[in-house]
C-alpha positions as CSV (number, residue, x, y, z in Angstrom):
1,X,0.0,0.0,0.0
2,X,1.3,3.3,-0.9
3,X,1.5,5.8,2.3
4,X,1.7,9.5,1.6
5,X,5.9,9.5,2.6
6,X,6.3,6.6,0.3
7,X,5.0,8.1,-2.7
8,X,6.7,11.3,-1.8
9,X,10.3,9.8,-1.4
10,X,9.7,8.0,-4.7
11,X,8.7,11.3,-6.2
12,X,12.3,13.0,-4.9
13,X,14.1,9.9,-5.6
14,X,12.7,9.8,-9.1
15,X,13.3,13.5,-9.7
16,X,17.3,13.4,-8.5
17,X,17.4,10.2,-11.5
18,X,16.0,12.6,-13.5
19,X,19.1,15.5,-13.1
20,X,21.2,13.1,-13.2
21,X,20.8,11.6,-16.1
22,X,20.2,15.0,-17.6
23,X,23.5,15.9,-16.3
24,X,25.2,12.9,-18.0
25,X,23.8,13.6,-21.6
26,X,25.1,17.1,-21.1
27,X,28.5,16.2,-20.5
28,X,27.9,13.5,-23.4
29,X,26.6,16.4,-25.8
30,X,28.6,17.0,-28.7
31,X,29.4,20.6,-27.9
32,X,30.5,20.0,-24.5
33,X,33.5,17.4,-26.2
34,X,36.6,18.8,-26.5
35,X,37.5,20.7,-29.5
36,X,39.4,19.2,-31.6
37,X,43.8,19.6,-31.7
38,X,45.5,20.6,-35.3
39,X,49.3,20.9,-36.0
40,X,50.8,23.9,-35.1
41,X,52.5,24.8,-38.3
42,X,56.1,26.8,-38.7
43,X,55.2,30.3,-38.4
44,X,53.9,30.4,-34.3
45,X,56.0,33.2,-32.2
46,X,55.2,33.2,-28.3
47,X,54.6,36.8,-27.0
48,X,52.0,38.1,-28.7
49,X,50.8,41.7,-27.8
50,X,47.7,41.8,-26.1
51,X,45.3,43.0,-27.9
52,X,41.6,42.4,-29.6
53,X,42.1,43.9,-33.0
54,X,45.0,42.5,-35.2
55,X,43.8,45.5,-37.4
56,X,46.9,47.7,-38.6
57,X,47.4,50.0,-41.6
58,X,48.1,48.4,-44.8
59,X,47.2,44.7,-43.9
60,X,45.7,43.2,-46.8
61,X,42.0,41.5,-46.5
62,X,38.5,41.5,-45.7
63,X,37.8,42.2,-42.1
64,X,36.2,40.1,-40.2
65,X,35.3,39.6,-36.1
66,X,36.3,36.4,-34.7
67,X,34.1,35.6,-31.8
68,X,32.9,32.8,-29.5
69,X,33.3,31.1,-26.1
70,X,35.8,28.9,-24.2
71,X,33.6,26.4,-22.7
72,X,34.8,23.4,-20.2
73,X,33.7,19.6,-20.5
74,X,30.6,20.2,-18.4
75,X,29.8,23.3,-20.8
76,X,30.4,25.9,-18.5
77,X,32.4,29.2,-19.4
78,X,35.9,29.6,-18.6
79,X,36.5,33.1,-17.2
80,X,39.9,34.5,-17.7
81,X,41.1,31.4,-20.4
82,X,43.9,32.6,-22.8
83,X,43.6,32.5,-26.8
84,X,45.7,33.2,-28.7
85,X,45.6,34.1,-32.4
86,X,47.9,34.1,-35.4
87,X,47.2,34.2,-39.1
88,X,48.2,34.9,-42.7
89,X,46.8,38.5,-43.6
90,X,44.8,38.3,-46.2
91,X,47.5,38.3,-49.4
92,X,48.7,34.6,-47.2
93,X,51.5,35.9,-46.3
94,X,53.2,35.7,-42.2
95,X,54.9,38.0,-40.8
96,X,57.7,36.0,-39.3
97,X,60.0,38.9,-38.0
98,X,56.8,41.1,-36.1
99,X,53.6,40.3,-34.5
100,X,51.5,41.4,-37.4
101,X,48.3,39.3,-37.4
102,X,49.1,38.4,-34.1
103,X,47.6,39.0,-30.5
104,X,45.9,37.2,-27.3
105,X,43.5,37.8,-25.1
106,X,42.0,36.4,-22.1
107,X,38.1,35.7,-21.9
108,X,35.6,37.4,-19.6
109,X,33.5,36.3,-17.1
110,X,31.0,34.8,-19.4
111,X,34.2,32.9,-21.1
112,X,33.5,35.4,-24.5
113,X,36.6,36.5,-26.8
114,X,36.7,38.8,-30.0
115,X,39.0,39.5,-31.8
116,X,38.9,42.0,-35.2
117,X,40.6,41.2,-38.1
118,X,41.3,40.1,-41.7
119,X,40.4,36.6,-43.8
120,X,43.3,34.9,-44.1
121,X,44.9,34.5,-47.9
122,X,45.6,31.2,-49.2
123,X,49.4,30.2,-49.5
124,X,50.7,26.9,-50.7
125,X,48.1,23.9,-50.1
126,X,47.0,25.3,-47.3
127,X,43.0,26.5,-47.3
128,X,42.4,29.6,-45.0
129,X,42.6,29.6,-42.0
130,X,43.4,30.6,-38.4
131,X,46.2,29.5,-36.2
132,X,45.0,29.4,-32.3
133,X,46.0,28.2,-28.7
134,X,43.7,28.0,-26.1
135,X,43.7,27.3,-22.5
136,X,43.3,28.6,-19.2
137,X,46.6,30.7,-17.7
138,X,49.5,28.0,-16.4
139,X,46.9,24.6,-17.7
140,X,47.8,22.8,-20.7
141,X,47.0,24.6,-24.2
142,X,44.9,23.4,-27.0
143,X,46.8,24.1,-30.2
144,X,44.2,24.2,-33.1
145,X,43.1,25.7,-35.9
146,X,39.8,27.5,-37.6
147,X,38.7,27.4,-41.3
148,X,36.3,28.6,-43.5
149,X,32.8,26.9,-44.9
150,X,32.6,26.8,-48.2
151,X,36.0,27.3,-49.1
152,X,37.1,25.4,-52.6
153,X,40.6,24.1,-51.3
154,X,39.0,23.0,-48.0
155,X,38.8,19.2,-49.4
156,X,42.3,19.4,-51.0
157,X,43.8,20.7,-47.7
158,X,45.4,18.0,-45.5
159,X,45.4,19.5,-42.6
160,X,41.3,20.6,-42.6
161,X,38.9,19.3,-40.2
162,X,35.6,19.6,-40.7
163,X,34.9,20.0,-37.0
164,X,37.2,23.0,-36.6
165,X,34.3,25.1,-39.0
166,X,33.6,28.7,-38.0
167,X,29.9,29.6,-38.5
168,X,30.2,32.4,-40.8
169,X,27.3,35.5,-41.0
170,X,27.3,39.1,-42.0
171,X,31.2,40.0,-41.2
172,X,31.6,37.5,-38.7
173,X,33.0,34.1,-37.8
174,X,32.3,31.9,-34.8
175,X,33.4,29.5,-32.7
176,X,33.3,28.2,-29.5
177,X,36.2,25.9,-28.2
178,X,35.9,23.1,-25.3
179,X,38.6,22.7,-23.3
180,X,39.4,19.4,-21.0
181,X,40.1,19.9,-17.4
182,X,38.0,21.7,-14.7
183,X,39.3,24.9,-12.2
């Protein structure tokens, strides 16, 4: 026979399941898996300025915003998390004796970064893209990289992943990384 507590403990018992199992799909969800690593390539220089726009006179390329989120495995944003960002400006070439096309930043409170700059040009086999290390300050870094949807030498590229797409609208690019580890 079913007493009033009875039912009631089954109710709360049934409930905490509930977030439970909702908790565990979370942390199962594809966008709370860690973003994928990439080679680092030949042209990174540690000691990047800090700075959010990369933007100097006579850089080659059309501007664009680089935004998004650094996120940890449980999906939650990670305040004060490095990235940082280097690139080809938009005629593919580096700047291997400056920081031209180069900064970092560290996210806010809500894990957000932005940085303004150009489309990187193509060079060699290479498909655009951007060169980026993300992490939180004295962790481990992820060393990745960003391209471009609907870029022709995406396929041909060796390097592209297909999970390192920004989501591209109106002057903007997007993308949120996931970072192991908790703080």
């Amino acid at each position: 026979m079913l007493s009033r507590r009875n039912l009631i403990g089954s109710g709360l018992l049934m409930a905490t399941a509930a977030v439970l199992a909702a908790r565990r799909v979370a942390a199962q969800s594809p966008a709370c898996r860690p973003s994928p690593p990439a080679v680092e390539g030949p042209f990174y220089r540690p000691g990047t300025p800090l700075r959010a726009s990369l933007l100097e006179p006579g850089i080659p390329g059309e501007r664009v915003v680089l935004e998004g989120r650094v996120l940890d495995t449980a999906c939650r944003p990670v305040a004060g998390a490095v990235v940082d960002l280097w690139q080809a400006d938009g005629s593919g070439e580096y700047d291997l004796a400056g920081y031209r096309c180069r900064g970092h930043q560290f996210t806010d409170d809500g894990g957000r970064f932005r940085f303004e700059t150009v489309i990187p040009g193509r060079y060699g086999p290479r498909t655009p893209h951007f060169h980026v290390k993300v992490g939180r300050q004295g962790g481990p870094l992820l060393t990745t990289q960003l391209y471009f949807p609907g870029e022709s030498r995406n396929a041909a590229d060796p390097l592209f992943d297909s999970r390192l797409l920004v989501a591209r609208e109106d002057g903007t690019v997007r993308y949120d990384f996931v970072i192991d580890g908790v703080a």
